[in-house]
C-alpha positions, -999 to 999 in steps of 0.1 A, spaced: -82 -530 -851 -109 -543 -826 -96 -523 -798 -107 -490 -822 -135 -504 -828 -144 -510 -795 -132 -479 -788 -154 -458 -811 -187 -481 -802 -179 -470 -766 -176 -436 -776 -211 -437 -796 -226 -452 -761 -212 -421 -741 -224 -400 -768 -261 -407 -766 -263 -407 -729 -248 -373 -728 -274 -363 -757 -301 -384 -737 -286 -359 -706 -276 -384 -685 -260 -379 -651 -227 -396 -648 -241 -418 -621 -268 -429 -650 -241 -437 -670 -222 -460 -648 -254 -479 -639 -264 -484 -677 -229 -496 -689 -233 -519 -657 -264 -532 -666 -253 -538 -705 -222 -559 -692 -242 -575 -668 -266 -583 -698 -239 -592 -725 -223 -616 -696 -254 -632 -693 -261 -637 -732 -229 -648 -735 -230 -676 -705 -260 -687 -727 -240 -693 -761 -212 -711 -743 -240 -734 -726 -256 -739 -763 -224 -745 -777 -214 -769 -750 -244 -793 -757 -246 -788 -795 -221 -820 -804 -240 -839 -773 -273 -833 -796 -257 -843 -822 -240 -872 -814 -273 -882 -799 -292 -880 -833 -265 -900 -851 -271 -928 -827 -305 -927 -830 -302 -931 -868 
């Protein structure tokens, strides 16, 4: 099921480059920048969720 799904958003993606008339060279470096991007956002969450309980026990000792 998420494969499809991942399928058909990646099929809308090549779908509006080609209406945008993008070269395929275009295309490779915009889906390289979005995974770059998504990697990066991603790094992010993991590094918020890492120090969320840290926060938290901190509070709870501070109470």
């Amino acid at each position: 099921m998420a494969n499809q799904k991942e399928e058909e958003m990646a099929q809308r993606w090549i779908d509006e480059m080609v209406e945008l008339g993008l070269t395929k060279s275009q295309m490779v470096i915009v889906i390289h920048k979005a995974r770059a991007k998504y990697l990066e956002l991603l790094k992010n969450q993991i590094q918020y969720i890492k120090q969320a309980p840290a926060e938290a026990r901190a509070k709870t000792k501070a109470r």
